[in-house]
Every structure is written in structure tokens, then in C-alpha cells.
N, C-alpha and C positions, 0 to 999 in steps of 0.2 A: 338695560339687560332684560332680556327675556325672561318667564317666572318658569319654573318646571311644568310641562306639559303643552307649555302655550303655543299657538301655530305660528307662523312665518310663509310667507311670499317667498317664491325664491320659480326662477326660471317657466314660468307658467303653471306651477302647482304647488301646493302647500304639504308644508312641510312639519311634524309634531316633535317638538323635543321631547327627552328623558326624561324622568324624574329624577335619577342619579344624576345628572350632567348638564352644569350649566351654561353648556353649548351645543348648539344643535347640531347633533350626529346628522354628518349628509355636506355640513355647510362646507366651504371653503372660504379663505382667507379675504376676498373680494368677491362675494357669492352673490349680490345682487351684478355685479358686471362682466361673470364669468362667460367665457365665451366660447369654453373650450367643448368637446366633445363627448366629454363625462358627464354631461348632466348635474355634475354638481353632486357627485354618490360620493367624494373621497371625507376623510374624517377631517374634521376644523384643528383639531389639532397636527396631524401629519401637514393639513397645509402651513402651519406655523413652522414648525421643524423642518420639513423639506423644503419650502419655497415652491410646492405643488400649487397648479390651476394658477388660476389670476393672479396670485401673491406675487407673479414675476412676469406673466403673460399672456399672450393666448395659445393653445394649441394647436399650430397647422398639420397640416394633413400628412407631415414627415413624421410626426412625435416630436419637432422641436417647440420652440418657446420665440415668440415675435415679440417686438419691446412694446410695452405700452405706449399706448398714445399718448403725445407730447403734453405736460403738466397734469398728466392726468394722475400721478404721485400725488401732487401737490393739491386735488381738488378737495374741498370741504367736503362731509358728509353728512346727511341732513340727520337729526339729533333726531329721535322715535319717542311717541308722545303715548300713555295711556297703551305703554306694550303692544302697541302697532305701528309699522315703517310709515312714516311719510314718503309722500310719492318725489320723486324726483323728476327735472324735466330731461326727457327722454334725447338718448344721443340721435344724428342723422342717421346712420346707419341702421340701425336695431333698438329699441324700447329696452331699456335697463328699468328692473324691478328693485323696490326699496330693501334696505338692506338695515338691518336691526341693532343698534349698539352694544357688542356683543364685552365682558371683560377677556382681555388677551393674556393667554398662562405664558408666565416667567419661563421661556425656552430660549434655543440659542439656534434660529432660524439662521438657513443656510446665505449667504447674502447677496448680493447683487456683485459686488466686486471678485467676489470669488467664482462669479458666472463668467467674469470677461477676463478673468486671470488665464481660465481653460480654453478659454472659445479659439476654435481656431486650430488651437495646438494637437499633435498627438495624444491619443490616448496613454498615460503613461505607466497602466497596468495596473501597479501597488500603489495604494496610496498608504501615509503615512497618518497616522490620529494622534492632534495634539491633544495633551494631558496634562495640564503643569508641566508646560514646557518641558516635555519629555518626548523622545520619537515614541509611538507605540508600533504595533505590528502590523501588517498591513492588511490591506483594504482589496477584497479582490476586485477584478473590474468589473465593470457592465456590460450588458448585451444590450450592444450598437446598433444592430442589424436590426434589433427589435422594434424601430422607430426610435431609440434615443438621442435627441439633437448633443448633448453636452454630456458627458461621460463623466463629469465630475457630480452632477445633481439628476435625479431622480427622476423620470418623468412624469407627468401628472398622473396620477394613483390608477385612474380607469382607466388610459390606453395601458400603463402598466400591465394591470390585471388582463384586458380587452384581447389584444391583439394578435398575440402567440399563445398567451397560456392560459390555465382555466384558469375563471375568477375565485381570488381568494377573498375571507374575510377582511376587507379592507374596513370593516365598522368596528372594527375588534374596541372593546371597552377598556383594554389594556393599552392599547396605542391612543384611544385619545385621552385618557387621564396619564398616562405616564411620558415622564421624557427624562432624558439621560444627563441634557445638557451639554452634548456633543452631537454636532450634526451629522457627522458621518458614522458615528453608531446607533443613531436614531433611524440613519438612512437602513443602515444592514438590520438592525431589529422590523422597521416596518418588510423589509425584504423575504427576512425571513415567514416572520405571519401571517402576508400577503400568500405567499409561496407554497408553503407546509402543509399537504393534506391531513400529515399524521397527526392524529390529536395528541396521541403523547408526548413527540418531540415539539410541537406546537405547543404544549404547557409547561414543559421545561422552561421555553426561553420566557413565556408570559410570565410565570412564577420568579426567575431571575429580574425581570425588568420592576414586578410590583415587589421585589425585597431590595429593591437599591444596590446588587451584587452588580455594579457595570465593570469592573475588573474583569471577572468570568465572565461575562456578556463581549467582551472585546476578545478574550482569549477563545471563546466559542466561532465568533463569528466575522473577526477581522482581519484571520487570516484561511488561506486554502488550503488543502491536501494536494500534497507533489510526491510527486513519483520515487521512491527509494530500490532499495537492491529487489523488493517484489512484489512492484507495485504500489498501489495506493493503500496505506496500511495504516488504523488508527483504530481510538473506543468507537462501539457503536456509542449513539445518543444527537443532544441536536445538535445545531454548529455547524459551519460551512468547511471547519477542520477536523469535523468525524462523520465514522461514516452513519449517513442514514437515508433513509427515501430520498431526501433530495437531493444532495451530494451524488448518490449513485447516478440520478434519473439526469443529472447537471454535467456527470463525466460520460455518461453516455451518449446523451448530444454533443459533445464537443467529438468524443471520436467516431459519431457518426458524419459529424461534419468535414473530418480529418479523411476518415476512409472514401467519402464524397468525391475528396479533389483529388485523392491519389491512386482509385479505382473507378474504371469508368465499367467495368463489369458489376461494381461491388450489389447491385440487386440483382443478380444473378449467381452470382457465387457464396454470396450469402456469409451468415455469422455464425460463431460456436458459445452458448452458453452452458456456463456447470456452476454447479457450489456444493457445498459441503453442509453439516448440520449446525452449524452455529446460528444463535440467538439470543435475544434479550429480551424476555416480558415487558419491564418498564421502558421499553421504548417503541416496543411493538416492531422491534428490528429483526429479521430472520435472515439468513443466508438464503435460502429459497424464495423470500417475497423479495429480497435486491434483485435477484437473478430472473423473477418474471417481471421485474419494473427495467430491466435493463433489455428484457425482452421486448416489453412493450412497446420504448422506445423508438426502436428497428425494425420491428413491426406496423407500426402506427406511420412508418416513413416508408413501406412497402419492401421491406428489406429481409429476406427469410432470415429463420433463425432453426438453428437446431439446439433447441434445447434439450436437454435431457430431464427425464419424466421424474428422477429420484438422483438424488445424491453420488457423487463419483468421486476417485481420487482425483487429484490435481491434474498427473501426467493426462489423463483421459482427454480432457480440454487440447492441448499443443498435438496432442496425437489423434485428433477429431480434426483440426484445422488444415494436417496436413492431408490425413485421407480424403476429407471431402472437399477439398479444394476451397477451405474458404478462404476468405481473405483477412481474416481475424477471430480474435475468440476473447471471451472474458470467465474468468474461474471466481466466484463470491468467497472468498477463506480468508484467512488469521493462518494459518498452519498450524505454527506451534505455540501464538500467543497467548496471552492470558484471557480467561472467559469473558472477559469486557469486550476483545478485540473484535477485530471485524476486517475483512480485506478485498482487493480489487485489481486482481492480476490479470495483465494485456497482456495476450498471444500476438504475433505478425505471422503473414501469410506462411513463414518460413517454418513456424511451427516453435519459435523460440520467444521467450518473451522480452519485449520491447526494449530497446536502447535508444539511447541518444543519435539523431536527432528527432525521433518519431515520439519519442515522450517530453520534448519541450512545446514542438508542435504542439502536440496534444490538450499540452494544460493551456497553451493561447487559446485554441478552438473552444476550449472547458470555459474559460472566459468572457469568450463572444455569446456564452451561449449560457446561460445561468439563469433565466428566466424557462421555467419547465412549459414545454409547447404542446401544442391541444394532443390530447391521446398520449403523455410520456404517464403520466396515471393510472392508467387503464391495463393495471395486472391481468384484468380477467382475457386480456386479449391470447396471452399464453393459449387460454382454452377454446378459443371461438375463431383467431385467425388463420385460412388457412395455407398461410406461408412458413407454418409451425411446421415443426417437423421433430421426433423424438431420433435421436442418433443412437440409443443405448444396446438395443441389442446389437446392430450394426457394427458400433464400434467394442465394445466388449469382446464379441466374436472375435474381430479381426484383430485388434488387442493381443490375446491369446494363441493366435495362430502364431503372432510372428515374435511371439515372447518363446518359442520352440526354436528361433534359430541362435538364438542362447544354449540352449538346454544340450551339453555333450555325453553325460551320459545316464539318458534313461531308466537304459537297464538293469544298472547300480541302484536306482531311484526308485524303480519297483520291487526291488527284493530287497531295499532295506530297512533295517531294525532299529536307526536310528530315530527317536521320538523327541519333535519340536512342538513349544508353547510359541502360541502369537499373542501379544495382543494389541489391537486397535485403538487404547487408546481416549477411550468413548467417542471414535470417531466413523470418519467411512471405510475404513480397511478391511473389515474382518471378510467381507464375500467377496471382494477381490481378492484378497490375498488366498482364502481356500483354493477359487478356482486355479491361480497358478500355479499351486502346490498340482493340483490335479493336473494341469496342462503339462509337469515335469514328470510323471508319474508317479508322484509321493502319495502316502495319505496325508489326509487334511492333517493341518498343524493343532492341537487343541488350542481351543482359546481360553483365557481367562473371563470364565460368565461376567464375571462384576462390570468388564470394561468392552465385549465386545457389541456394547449395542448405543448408539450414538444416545450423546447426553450433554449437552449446550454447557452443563454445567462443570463439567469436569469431576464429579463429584467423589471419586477414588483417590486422586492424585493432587496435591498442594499445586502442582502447575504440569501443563499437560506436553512437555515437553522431555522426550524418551533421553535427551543429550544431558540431562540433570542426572543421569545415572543410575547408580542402586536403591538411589531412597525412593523414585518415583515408578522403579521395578519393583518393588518387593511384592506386591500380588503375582507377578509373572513366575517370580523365582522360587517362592513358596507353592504356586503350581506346580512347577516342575521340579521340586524334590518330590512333592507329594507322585505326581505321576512318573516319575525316571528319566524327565527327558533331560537330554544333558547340554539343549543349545535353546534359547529365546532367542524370537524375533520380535522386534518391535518397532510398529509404524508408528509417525506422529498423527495428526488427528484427519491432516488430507491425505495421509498417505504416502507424501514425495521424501520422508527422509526415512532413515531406519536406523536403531540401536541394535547393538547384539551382544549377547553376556553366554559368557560357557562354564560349567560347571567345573571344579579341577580337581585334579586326583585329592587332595586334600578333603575337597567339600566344598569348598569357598566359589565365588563366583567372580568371575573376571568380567568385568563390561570393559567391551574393547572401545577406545577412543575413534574420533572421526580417520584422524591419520591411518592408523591402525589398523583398521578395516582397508583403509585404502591401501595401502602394502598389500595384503589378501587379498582385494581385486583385481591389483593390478599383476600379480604376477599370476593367479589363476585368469584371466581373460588373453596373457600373452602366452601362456603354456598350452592354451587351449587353439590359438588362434594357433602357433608352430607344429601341433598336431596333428591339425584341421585345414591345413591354408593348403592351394596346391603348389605344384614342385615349382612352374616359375615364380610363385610369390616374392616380392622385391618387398626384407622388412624394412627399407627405408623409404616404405610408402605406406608404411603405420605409422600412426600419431594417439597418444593417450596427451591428456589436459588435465591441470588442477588450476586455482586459483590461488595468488601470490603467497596468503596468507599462508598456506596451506604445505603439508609436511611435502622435502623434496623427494622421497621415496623414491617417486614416479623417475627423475630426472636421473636418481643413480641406476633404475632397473634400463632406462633407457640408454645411456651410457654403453654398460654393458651390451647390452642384448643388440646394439644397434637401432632403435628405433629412434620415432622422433617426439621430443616433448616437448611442452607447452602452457605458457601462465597467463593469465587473463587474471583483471580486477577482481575482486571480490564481488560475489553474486552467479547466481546458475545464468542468467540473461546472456554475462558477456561470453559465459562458457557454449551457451547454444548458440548465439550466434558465429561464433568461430569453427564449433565443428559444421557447422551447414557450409559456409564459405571453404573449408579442407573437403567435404562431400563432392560442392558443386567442381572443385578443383581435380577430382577422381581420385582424393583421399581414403586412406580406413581408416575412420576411427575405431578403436575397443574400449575406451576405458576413460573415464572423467569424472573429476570429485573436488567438493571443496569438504574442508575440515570441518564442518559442522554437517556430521553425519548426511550429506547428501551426496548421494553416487549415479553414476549413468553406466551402466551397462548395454552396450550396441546403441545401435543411433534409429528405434524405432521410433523413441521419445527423446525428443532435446530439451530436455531439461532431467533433472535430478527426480528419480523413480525410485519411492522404497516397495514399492509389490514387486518389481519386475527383481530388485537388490535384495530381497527375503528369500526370494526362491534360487537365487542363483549361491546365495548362501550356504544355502540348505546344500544345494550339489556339492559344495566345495567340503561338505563338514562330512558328507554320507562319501564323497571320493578319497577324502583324508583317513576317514575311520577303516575304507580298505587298506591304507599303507600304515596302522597302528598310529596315526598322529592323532592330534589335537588340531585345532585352532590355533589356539595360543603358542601350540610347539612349532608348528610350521611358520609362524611368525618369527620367530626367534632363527629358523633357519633361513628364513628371507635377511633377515637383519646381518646374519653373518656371510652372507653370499654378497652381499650388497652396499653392508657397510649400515651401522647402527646411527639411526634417526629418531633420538629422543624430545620430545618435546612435551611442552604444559603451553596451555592455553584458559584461559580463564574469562572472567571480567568482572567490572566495575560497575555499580549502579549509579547513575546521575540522572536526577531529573530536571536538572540548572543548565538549560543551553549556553550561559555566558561563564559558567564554571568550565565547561569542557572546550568552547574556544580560547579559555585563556589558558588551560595547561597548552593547549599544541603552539598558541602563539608567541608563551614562555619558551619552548622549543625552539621556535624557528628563530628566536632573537634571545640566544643564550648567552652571550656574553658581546651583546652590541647587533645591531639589526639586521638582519638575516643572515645570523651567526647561529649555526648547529652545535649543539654539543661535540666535543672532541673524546669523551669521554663520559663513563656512569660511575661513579665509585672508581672502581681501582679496574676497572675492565675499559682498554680503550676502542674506542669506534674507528675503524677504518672505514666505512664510507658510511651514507646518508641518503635515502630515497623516500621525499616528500611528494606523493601523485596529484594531495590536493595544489600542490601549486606549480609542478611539475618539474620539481630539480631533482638531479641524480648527480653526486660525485663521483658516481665510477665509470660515467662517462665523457670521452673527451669533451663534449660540447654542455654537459652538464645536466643536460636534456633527459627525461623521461623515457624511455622505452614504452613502457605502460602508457594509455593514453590517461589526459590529466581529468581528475574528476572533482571538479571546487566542493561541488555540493555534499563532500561529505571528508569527513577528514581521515589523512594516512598517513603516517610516516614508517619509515622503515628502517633500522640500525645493523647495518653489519659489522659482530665483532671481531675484532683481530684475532682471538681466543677459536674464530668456528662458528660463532654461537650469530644468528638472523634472529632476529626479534622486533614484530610489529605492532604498532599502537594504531586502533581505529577505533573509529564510530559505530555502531549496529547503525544498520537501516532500517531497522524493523521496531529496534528495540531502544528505551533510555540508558544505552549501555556503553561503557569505552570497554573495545574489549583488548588483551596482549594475546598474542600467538610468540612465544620461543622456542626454538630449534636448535639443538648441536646434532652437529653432521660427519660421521666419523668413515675414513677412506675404510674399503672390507680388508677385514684383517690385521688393523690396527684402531682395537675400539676395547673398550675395557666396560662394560657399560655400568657399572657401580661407579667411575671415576666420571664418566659422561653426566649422569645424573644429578651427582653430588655440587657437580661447576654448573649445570641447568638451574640449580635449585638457587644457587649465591648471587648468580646474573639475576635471575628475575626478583629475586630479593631488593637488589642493585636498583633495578630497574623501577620499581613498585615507588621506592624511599623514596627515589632524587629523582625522575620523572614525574609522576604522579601524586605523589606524597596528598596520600588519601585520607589524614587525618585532618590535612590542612583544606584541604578542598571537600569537606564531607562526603566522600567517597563510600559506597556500601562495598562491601570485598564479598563477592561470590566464590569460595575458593575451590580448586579443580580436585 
């Protein structure tokens, strides 16, 4: 054994250990007979754990691994006298230098059998990590492309580092004194440390590995970020399953590579980048420094990008992708999540954001491509490339032009007296949303000082989500008593949703639900369009959209009036995608909303807009207060023209992924295997619509309508009584959430009697579905 500081022979130059380490940093695993192409720089411990450099073979010129020469396992090694190698006699080929008796740390090296278990085979994506014989989570795969002969094992450390991406600290003091005793979380810790420019998230996982936390080392790093209802959405921090520098810098090579094969314009038509204000001190994570590493990316691959110079709403992004012709766009937000959060929303050229099958794609391409390639680092390229390009005043202008083919009437809008609070949220709203006050001809809306000027922290509001209601208003509302105004608007923190609360002859204040509002859009966007339309307009070539969950309002005004409606899964994605395919078909759309306060007004932006839905608001409340209504009282006159749509919507907190599979799959095998309940309580179920697996009882083939969506779970109950009630998943959030509805024909509705059988159902429903006491269930109640 070597003494601390002593030299060593090794590949034609010597080499000086540690004092801390008693093996020398540099060596590898067979370091007198290594042959490979690293020189011998990777750490003597990683060669143990991973089977790196000679431990398995030599390096060819692929990045794979050739077998050693025949017995050359099995040869003796010559025993080091007086802390110096003896010489050895040298092979035909090349002169092999002595190699020093080194003691070998207790780790659990990858092995030769499990080289030839894979060879050969497809790559098979996820791997699984044994733990006390336990499955763990899995494993994302490698980047192939990168020279990796074998996709189950690591390649030797310096092609690793070498070949696509900048060299990380492969001598890291934490990788060679530590190991897990598991090799393929040895492999993704060395992955990460190699990989991580950021020091902060780079001492996160070093800090986990030197306290023995390998649980959260596995939960960090063994499995990846997949695409939900909006996108790639998690905590910032380190880990290959949140978001941070290299996760971003890992999903934008994969859909640089995806846009590659399926645009042969795409360096020419180029990309859209936006974010919002969110960030994290302790992790050194910004929403603006993702959005110039997402830039760099695409940049650095010769790919323009339009970025914008300062912070925008959400819509800005899909409505940038489609004016300037790109062929994709990326927005850096969380929306409405908690300040931890952090997020990574795909536009398509169509201006909507991503579906299936462009987001399975994706995460393959995300896969092959995980190793961060030379210049994906190089933030400052935002400021020195110049295939940069700033979209802001550009599209803000044109934004605002064509947010006036909404606006019906002006003239009402300048001469009135009606006084509206916003606020923002501490997000990016507050100067968009002025301007479009000003593009209607209102005065600016006041804002609430405390929240309109962005603030990572959320620091007014327990959680920065306007759909929480009155408790997360109360600065809003206490403004506007203070000033008279008798309507708040409220955007969430990008911008794309909006809350509204009205003052009532009492005092009290009404915050109107997501449904609710949507009633008030949709029959102010179809009264406007039959005033506005010309004489041959055919309204059976109008189409308004919600999603499943989502009150049917929309389907009884359509009914009526004759137009046409329309449900889409859950998520603004599958809504934009469908009104572009009704556009490109010489459809009109007016009007689309899901139940969590996000609305679409005209089809400038496909996706859900709360700037463009604040102002059109405002129209609706300053058009009303000509005819002596309310808000809330013209609701109540939709509801009796239309027929009374009451519903509660709630949810459940869970943070137990195996507690929230095993309610739905109690469901699905209620009384013997895929047997549905027939009944809740004393309320029975006439049919059954389960999307994650794709059965429907109300129809003859049993089949789905909806298309089926495994990755996340839905069931749907309709009761004999009237009453639709659905149990899902958040996409976004650790949530099961219920949506219930009674739905009464116009003129036969009592709505004290409607409410009262609303409130015993989901009672019903809560017990003996969910039964949240037994599944430790947190109850958010509406």
C-alpha cells in the first residue's frame, strides 16, 4: 500500500497521492495495464463501482469495451517492495508499467455478467434498482449516441466527460471516498457530479451521498421528469426528477433532437423562449437562468432563438410561436404552484402545447441525450449570439392589436365609472394586464402595491394560487372596499388563469368559481358574436370547448342557441389542439375553458389567457352595469334560461403514489375484477367512464370516446339522480382531485333542492370512494 503523499509510475508520468486518500486519485482499477484513452484521469474508486477503464477492458475508438486478453484475469501481480512497483515484463504489444498494491474499498462493482446479460439486447430505457429485494424506481437511460458501447454500464469516466460534453469534476473527493453499495446508483451519483456545473445542486447530492441518505439519493436521481397536463413540472433542486440546470439543459437536447428529425427548416424558422419570475437562492435556480440555458442549447446548435429580454405571461410564448413562424417554443413557470416549484412548458408549431405522441417522443430523445454537450452551458450566449433575437416589443404590440377583436364595446369602456382592483399575484401580470385595460379603453385597473411586483417568494399569500379564493384575496378585496371598486381581477403568477370576486349589495364578496365564470363567458362571447356576426353566418359553424371535468353549461347554452360543443381530457393542451384542427377545418371558435379558472377567449392564443379574460371581463361588468345587473345576477339569469348547473369541486392531498393507485384500483375491482361500483351509498350509478383504461358503459362497444390516457388516472360516475361526478389525478399537483355536477333541464330546477342532494352525493362519494381517513387523505375543502 502506498504511504500518503508517495509517487507512483503510471502510463509514462508520475503520479502524487493525497494525504486524505489512500489511493491514488487519477488511478484506475488495472492502471498499470490501462489502455484506454483517458490517460488514466478517472478516480480509483469509480473504477471499482462502475467497472470503468481496464477493470473490464479496453477502450475503442466507439466508446465501447473489448474483452481482455485471454488469462489475463487470472495473471499474478507482482507484489511492491519498499513503496515502489517492481517492474513487470513488458507485453508484445506496448510496455505495461508497474502497478502498486493498492487496498480495494468494500463496494459492490458492476460485474462482468451483468455486461453480457445486456450486450446485444435493446436498450430497455428504465432500469429497475435492486434494494432488499425490492423493485426501486427507475433508472433513466444513457446517451448511446455519445459513444456508449453498453447502456447498462457507464463508460470509462474520460470519454464520458471527453467527448460531447464539458469536463466535469471527475476527481470529486466525495465520489472516491463514498459509495452506496449499489451500482447503478453509484453509476447516476457519479453522473450527476461529473455532469453539474451548479455548485449548489452539485452539494446537495455530495452532501446526501457523505450522510448515508441513499433513499433520497435514489428518489432524486433514479428516476426522470415526464410530461403531465403542463408540461415538465416539479421542485427546483438537484435530481434528475426536478427541475434544475441540467434537467433543463438534458430536456432541451432531447427536443432539439426531436425538432431535428421532424423539421428540416427548424434552423431557419427557429425557436420561442419565455419565463416568468420564479427562483430559488439555495439552488441557484432562476426561471430566467433555465430559459437562457435552454437558449444556449439551440444556440450553440446554430438554431435561432427568440428570446425575450424580460419576463412575459405564459399566452405570450404559443402566441410568439405562432406569429413568427417558429416551429416550437419553451415557457420556464410553475404557474400557480408552490414557491418550491418550477416548470417546463412545450409549445408545437401549431401554437398549442404538446400532446401525445410529440411528448413520448420527446422524453426518448431526452434520454439519448442526457450527457450536456459542449456549449449547452454557455448562458452567456443569450448575450453574444447573434442568432438571438428579442420578440417583446414585437409581439406585445401585435398581442394587443388583435386582443381588440374581442373588445365590442369601447365606447361604454371609455366613459365608464366602473372602478376595477388587479392583482398579479407577485407575478408577471401587472403591465400586461394595464396595457390591455388600455387597449379596451378603460382606465388602468389599480393594483394591489404589496403583490404587484414579482417576488419568487410569494410573500403576501400562504400559496399563490387566485383559485384558493377569498383567504388568498383578502389584500385585493380590502383594496377595493378601501377604493369602491366593486369587481377584482386576479391573475395567477404567469398570468394564463384568472379569479374574479364582486362585491354584493350586502357588502360581502362573491368569488365566482372556474364553472361560473365560464357560464359568463360563454354566453357574453355568443351574444356578442350573434350581434357582430354577418347575416349569412351559419351558427352551426360555431364551436365553444371545455374539458370533461368541467361544468356542462357550455353544452346546455349550445343546445339551445344551436351551436356546437365539445369535451376534451383534462388540460388546456388537448383543448388547443382541437380548436387549431376545428380552425384549420374553417371552424369558429369563441369560447373554451376548463374548470380551474382558465379561459380562452378568441383563438389569438390557444391556450388558456388570464390578461386577454381580465379585460374582457371588465367589458362584461361595465356592459352589465348599463342594463342595472351584476355579475352574479346575470348568472343567475343564465342559469334560469338554461337550466341550473351546480357543482363543488375540491380535492385531496396525497403525497403516497401507491395510496392513490390503490383507491382507483379498489374502484376498478369493486366487487370481483373489473367490476365498477353499481352504487355510492344510497345513490345508484347508471354508467361508468374510466379514460385511464379506456372503458365506457354508455357505450355500445364499451369503448371510450375520450382518447385513453394511462399516465394518469380518471374515472367518471354518472348518477341515476343527474348528478356526473369525477375522481382524478392533478398533473401538476400531489392531488386526487372530485369535480360534481347536478344538471337541471330550464325551468325545472329548484336550486336550494339541487344543492342540498349536491352536497349528500359528494358526502356519499368522499366516505365510500375515498375514505380519507383510512388512506390518510388531507381534505382541501371548496
Amino acid at each position: 500500500m502506498l504511504s500518503p503523499g508517495s509517487a507512483w509510475q503510471q502510463g509514462g508520468h508520475t503520479r502524487r497521492t493525497a494525504r486524505s486518500d489512500p489511493i491514488p486519485v487519477g488511478s484506475c482499477r488495472s492502471a498499470p495495464s490501462c489502455s484506454c484513452s483517458c490517460s488514466c484521469s478517472c478516480s480509483s474508486q469509480l473504477g471499482l463501482i462502475l467497472g470503468a477503464c481496464g477493470g473490464h477492458g479496453r477502450q475503442q475508438p466507439d466508446g465501447g469495451l473489448a474483452a481482455k486478453p485471454a488469462g489475463s484475469a487470472d495473471r499474478p501481480e507482482p507484489e511492491p517492495a519498499g513503496g515502489r512497483a517492481l517492474p513487470r515484463p513488458a507485453p508484445a504489444r506496448r510496455p505495461r508499467r508497474p502497478r502498486p498494491q493498492r487496498q480495494r474499498l468494500h463496494v459492490h462493482p458492476v460485474r462482468h455478467d451483468a455486461l453480457r446479460r445486456h450486450r446485444g439486447q435493446p436498450h430497455p430505457g428504465l432500469h429497475p434498482l435492486p434494494q432488499g429485494g425490492q423493485a426501486q424506481r427507475p433508472l433513466p437511460r444513457l446517451h448511446q449516441e455519445q459513444g456508449l458501447h453498453d447502456p447498462a454500464l457507464p463508460r470509462s469516466l474520460p470519454a464520458a466527460m471527453g467527448d460531447c460534453g464539458a469536463p466535469g469534476d471527475v476527481n470529486s473527493n466525495v465520489l472516491v471516498a463514498r459509495s452506496t453499495g449499489d451500482a447503478q446508483l453509484d453509476k447516476a451519483v457519479w453522473q450527476w457530479l461529473s455532469w453539474d456545473k451548479n455548485q449548489k445542486t452539485k452539494a446537495q447530492i455530495e452532501r446526501l451521498l457523505q450522510d448515508g441518505k441513499h433513499r433520497e439519493l435514489r428518489e432524486r436521481l433514479c428516476c426522470r421528469l415526464s410530461f403531465g397536463t403542463a408540461g415538465l413540472r416539479s421542485a427546483m433542486g438537484a435530481g434528475f426528477c426536478y427541475i434544475n440546470d441540467l434537467t433543463v439543459i438534458q430536456s432541451t437536447q432531447g427536443i432539439y433532437k426531436y425538432l431535428e428529425r421532424n423539421f428540416s427548416d427548424f434552423k431557419q424558422r427557429g425557436f420561442v423562449v419565455g419565463y416568468d419570475t420564479r427562483g430559488q437562492v439555495t439552488s441557484n435556480c432562476s426561471s430566467k437562468k433555465l430559459a437562457k440555458l435552454t437558449a444556449a442549447v439551440l444556440l450553440a446548435k446554430d438554431v435561432p432563438v427568440y428570446f425575450f429580454s424580460t419576463y412575459v405571461p405564459t399566452p405570450f410564448v404559443p402566441y410568439a410561436v405562432q406569429q413568427l413562424g417558429a416551429v416550437a417554443g419553451v415557457m420556464i413557470t410553475a404557474s400557480h404552484n408552490r414557491k418550491e416549484d418550477n416548470g417546463y412548458k412545450v409549445y408545437w408549431e401549431n401554437g398549442a402545447q404538446i400532446t401525445s405522441p410529440h411528448d413520448k417522443e420527446i422524453i426518448k430523445c431526452i434520454e439519448e441525450c442526457v450527457e450536456p454537450w459542449s456549449g449547452s452551458w454557455n448562458e452567456n450566449l443569450v448575450d453574444t449570439s447573434p442568432l438571438r433575437q428579442d420578440p417583446l416589443k414585437k409581439i406585445c404590440d401585435s398581442y394587443m392589436e388583435d386582443l381588440t377583436k374581442i373588445c365590442y364595446h369601447r365606447e361604454l369602456n371609455v366613459q365608464s365609472s366602473l372602478k376595477f382592483v388587479h392583482t398579479s399575484f407577485h407575478g408577471v401580470g401587472h403591465d400586461y394586464v394595464q396595457l390591455a385595460f388600455q387597449a379596451f379603453g378603460f382606465q388602468p385597473p389599480i393594483p394591489v402595491p404589496e403583490q404587484k411586483d414579482p417576488d419568487p417568494d410569494f410573500s403576501t399569500v400562504k400559496c399563490p394560487n387566485p383559485e384558493e379564493g377569498e383567504s388568498v384575496l383578502e389584500l385585493s378585496l380590502r383594496l377595493a372596499e378601501k377604493e369602491g371598486a366593486k369587481v377584482v381581477v386576479a391573475t395567477d403568477p404567469d398570468a394564463d388563469r384568472l379569479a374574479v370576486a364582486e362585491q354584493q349589495e350586502n357588502g360581502s364578496w362573491k368569488v365566482f368559481t372556474g364553472n361560473e365564470l365560464a357560464a359568463l363567458f360563454g354566453w357574453w362571447m355568443f351574444s356578442c358574436w350573434k350581434e357582430n356576426c354577418s347575416p349569412d353566418a351559419d351558427v352551426r359553424n360555431v364551436y365553444m370547448l371545455a374539458t370533461t371535468v368541467s361544468s356542462k353549461i357550455l353544452r346546455a347554452i349550445a343546445l339551445k342557441e344551436g351551436f356546437h360543443f365539445e369535451e376534451t381530457l383534462p388540460g388546456f393542451k388537448w383543448i388547443g389542439s382541437r380548436v387549431k384542427n376545428l380552425l384549420d377545418n374553417g371552424k369558429e371558435v369563441l369560447f373554451a375553458f376548463e374548470e380551474s379558472i382558465g379561459f380562452m377567449c378568441g383563438t389569438s392564443v390557444l391556450d388558456k389567457d388570464g390578461v386577454s379574460a381580465a379585460v374582457v371581463i371588465a367589458e362584461m361588468a361595465t356592459y352589465l352595469q348599463g342594463q342595472s345587473l351584476t355579475l352574479a345576477q346575470k348568472l343567475l339569469g343564465i342559469y334560469e334560461t338554461y337550466g341550473y348547473h351546480i357543482s363543488k369541486t375540491s380535492y385531496f392531498l396525497c403525497y403516497d403514489p401507491a395510496t392513490i393507485k390503490r383507491i382507483f384500483e379498489r374502484l376498478r375491482n369493486w366487487d370481483g375484477p373489473q367490476c365498477y361500483p353499481q352504487c355510492c351509498g344510497v345513490y345508484s350509478i347508471l354508467h361508468v367512464r374510466d379514460v385511464t383504461t379506456g372503458y365506457d358503459s354508455s357505450q355500445p362497444d364499451q369503448q371510450s370516446v375520450l382518447p385513453v390516457s394511462r399516465s394518469s388516472q380518471m374515472i367518471t360516475f354518472t348518477f341515476q339522480n343527474g348528478c356526473v361526478a369525477t375522481l382524478r389525478t392533478s398533473g401538476t399537483e400531489p392531488k386526487i382531485k372530485y369535480y360534481a355536477e347536478m344538471c337541471a333541464l330550464p325551468g325545472h330546477s329548484d336550486r336550494a333542492v339541487l344543492e342540498e342532494e349536491l352536497q349528500r352525493l359528494v358526502e356519499a362519494l368522499v366516505e365510500n370512494f375515498l375514505e380519507p381517513a383510512k388512506n390518510g387523505l388531507t381534505w382541501r375543502s371548496a
